[in-house]
matplotlib code that plots the C-alpha trace (Angstrom):
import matplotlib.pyplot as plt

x = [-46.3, -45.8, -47.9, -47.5, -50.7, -50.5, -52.7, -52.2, -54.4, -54.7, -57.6, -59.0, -59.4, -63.1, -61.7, -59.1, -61.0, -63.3, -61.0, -57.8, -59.7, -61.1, -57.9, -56.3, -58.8, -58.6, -54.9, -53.9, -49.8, -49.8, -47.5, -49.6, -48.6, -50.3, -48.9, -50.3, -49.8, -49.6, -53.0, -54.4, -56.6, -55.5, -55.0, -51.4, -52.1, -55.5, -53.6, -50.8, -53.7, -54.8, -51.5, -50.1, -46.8, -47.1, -45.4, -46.1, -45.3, -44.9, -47.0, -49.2, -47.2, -50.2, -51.6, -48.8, -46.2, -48.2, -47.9, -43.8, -42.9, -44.9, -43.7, -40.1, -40.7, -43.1, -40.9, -43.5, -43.3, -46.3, -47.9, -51.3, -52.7, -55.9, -57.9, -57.8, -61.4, -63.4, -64.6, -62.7, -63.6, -60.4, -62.1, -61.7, -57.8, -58.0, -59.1, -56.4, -53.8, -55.4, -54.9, -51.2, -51.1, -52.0, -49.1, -50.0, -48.2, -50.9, -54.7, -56.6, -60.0, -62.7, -65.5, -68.8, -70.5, -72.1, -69.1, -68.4, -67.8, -70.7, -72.0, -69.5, -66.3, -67.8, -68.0, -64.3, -63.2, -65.2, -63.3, -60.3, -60.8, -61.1, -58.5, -56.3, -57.7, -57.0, -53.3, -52.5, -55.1, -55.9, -59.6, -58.9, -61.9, -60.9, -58.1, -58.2, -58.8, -56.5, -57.2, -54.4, -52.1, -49.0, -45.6, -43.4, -40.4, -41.7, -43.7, -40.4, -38.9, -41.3, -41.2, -39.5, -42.4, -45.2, -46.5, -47.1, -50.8, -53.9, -52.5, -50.3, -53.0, -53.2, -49.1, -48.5, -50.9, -49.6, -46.2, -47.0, -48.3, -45.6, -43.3, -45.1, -46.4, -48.8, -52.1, -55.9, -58.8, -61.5, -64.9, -65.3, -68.1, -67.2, -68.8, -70.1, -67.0, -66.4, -65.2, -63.8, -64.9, -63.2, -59.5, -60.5, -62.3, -63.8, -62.8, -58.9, -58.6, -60.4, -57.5, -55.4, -57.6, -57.6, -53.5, -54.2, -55.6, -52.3, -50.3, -52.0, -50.5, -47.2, -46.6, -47.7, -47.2, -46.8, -47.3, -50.4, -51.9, -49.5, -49.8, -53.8, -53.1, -50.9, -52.8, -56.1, -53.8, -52.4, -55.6, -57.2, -53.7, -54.5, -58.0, -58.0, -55.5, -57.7, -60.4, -58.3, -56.6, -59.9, -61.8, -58.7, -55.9, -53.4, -51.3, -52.4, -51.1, -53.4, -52.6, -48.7, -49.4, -51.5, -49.1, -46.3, -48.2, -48.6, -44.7, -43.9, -46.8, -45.6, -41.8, -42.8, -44.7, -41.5, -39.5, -41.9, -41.6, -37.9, -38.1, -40.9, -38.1, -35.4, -37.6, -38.6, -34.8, -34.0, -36.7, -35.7, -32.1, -31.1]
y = [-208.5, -204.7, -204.4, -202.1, -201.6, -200.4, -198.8, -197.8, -195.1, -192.9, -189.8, -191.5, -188.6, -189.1, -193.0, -192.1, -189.8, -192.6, -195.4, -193.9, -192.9, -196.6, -198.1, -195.8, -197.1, -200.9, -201.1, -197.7, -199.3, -200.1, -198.6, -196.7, -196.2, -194.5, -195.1, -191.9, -193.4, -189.8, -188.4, -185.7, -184.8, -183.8, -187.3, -187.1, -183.8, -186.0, -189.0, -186.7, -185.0, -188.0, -189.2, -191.6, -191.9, -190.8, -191.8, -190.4, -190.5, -188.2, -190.2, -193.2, -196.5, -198.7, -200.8, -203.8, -200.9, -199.0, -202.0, -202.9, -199.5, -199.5, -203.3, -202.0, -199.1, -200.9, -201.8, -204.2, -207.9, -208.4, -206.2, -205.5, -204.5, -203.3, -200.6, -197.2, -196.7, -197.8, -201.1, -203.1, -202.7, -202.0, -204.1, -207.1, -207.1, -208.4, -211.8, -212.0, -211.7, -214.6, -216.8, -215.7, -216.4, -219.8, -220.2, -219.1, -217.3, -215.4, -214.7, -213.3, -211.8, -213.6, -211.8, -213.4, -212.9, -209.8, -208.2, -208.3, -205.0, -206.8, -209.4, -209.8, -209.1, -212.3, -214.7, -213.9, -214.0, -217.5, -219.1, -217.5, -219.2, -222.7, -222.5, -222.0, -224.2, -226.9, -225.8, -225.7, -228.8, -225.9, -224.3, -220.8, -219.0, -215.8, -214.9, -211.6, -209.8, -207.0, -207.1, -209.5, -209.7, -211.4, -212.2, -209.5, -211.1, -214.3, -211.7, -209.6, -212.8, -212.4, -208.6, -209.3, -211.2, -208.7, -206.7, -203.1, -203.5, -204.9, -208.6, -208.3, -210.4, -213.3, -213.8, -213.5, -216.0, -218.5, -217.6, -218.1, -221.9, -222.6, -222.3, -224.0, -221.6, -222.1, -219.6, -219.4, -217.6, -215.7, -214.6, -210.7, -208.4, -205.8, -202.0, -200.2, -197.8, -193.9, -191.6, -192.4, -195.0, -198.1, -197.8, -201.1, -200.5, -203.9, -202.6, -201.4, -204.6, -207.2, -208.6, -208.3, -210.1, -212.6, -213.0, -213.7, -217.3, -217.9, -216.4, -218.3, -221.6, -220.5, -219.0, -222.5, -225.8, -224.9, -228.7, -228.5, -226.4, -227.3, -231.5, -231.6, -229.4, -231.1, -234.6, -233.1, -232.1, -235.3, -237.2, -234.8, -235.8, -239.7, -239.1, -237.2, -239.6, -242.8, -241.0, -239.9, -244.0, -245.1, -242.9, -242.2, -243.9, -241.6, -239.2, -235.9, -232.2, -231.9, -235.2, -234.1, -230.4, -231.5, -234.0, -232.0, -229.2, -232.2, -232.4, -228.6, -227.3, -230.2, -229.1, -225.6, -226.8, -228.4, -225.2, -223.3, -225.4, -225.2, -221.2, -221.7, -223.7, -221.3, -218.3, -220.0, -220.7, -217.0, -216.2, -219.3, -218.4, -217.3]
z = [46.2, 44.9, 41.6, 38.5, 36.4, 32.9, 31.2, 27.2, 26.3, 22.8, 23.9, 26.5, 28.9, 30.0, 30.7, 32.6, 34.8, 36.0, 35.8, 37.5, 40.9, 41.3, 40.3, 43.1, 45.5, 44.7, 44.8, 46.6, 46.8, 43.2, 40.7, 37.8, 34.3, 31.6, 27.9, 25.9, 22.7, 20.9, 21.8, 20.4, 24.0, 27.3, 27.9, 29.3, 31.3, 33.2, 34.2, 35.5, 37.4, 39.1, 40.1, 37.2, 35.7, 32.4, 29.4, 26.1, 23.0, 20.3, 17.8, 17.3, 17.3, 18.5, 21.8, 21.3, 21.4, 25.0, 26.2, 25.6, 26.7, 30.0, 30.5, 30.5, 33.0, 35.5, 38.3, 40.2, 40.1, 38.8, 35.9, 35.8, 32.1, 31.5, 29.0, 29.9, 28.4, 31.5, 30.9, 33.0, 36.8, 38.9, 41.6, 39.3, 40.2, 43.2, 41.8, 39.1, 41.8, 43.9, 40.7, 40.5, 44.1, 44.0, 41.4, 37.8, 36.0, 33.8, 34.9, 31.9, 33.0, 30.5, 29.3, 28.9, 25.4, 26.3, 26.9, 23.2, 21.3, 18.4, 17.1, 14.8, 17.0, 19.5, 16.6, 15.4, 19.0, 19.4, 16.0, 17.8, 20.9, 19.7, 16.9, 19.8, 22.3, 19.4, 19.3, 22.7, 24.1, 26.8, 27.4, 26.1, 27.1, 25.9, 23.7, 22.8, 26.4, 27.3, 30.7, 33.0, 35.4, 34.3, 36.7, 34.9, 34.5, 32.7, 30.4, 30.1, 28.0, 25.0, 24.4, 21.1, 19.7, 20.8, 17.3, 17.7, 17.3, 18.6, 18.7, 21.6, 23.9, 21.3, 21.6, 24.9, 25.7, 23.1, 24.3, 27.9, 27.0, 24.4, 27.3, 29.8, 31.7, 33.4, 31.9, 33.7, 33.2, 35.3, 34.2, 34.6, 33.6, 31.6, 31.2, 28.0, 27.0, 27.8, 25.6, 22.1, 19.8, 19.8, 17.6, 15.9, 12.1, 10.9, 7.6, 8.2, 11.1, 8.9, 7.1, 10.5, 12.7, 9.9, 10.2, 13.6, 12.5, 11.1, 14.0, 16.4, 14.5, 13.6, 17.3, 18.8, 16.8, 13.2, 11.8, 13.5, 10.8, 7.9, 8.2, 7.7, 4.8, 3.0, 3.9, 2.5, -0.7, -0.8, -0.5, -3.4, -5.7, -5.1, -5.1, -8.6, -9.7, -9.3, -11.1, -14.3, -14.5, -14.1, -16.7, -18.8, -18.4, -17.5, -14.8, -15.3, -14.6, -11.5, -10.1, -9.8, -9.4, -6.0, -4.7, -5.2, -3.1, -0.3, -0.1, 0.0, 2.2, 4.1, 4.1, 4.9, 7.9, 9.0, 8.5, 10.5, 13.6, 13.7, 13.4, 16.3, 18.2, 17.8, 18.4, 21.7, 22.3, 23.1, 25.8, 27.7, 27.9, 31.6]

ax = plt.figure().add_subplot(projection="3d")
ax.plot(x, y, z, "-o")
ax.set_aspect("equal")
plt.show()
């Protein structure tokens, strides 16, 4: 089974120089492929060094977009991604491959909750975790990890759904179980990081990791989020509408204004899940 292992980095020189030697060692056939997602460092000039294929970039255009561009140039059948910045252990590989081995299609490494960037990152990551394991009636024990091996050509049919950003892990795993495929997860250790700070600003990412909620629905089962909505907003319209006969007599304003949100939230959930369906029609075309 050759391998290609891809590695998106942005100034993550003192990474590289520790992670690239163990990855050669662990996998010493293995394709390697460094993204320099426009670093400002000698980034590009250390992978070279140590024996990578290098791709850069004249500018920034994000993790999600590393990770399509070193997708398209790895020629192994199986693609290996994984952070440049040192935290995940090359000698982990060896146990995602196993898992595609015994016929998986994607083997995410899971990290336990110490291997959390904060406090803070963990709990989003948690609510993450079981808003999807809701969607998809699959354990998802980590949704966000970067680090998996993945059969290339089944991850090759959802490149046009990957964002740019920091997201990319979230959709391919959603896309990978809304198209039956089968997904599995291993617990890993992971290390304290070298070199930069992390690219991720609560402040700049907050909203974004929020959108992820949403993505998470409208990449799986749409209805699944819409329907309770517009059941809660239909039961509010009845509810409120009971009260104001009772107390008043009447149909009010809110009554209708709440209902009618039941039916369009409802309609729009119905919307989404045929966009869903047809987006899902393209990657399963031979």
């Amino acid at each position: 089974m050759h391998v290609s292992v891809v590695l998106p980095a942005k100034n993550e020189s003192e990474g590289l120089r520790r992670t690239l030697p163990a990855l050669r060692q662990a996998l010493p056939g293995a394709e390697i492929i460094v993204v320099d997602d426009g670093s400002t460092d000698d980034t590009a000039a250390v992978a070279t060094g140590l024996g990578a294929q290098v791709l850069s970039s004249p500018y920034s255009m994000g993790n999600g977009a590393a990770i399509k561009r070193g997708a398209r140039a790895a020629s192994g059948e199986v693609i290996v991604f994984m952070d440049a910045d040192g935290q995940h252990d090359p000698a982990h590989i060896r146990l995602l491959l196993e898992r595609l081995e015994a016929g998986y299609d994607m083997a995410v490494g899971a990290r336990n909750s110490g291997g959390q960037a904060s406090v803070g990152r963990g709990a989003a990551n948690a609510l993450y975790n079981r808003l999807a394991s809701w969607m998809t009636g699959h354990k998802i024990q980590d949704l966000t990890s970067g680090f998996r091996a993945v059969r290339a050509a089944k991850f090759r049919e959802f490149l046009h759904l990957l964002p740019n950003g920091f997201s990319y892990p979230t959709t391919s795993t959603m896309a990978f179980f809304r198209s039956a495929y089968p997904v599995t997860y291993v617990p890993i250790e992971v290390a304290r990081r070298v070199g930069t700070q992390s690219h991720i600003r609560p402040l700049r990412d907050g909203v974004r990791f929020l959108l992820i909620i949403f993505k998470i629905a409208t990449l799986y089962s749409p209805l699944k989020l819409f329907a309770p909505a517009a059941v809660s907003f239909a039961m509010l319209g009845l509810g409120h509408y009971a009260w104001t006969f009772a107390t008043q007599g009447r149909f009010t304003n809110m009554s209708a204004l709440m209902l009618s949100a039941s039916v369009i939230v409802f309609l729009i959930g119905l919307v989404s899940e045929q966009i869903t369906s047809l987006t899902y029609t393209r990657a399963d075309r031979p």
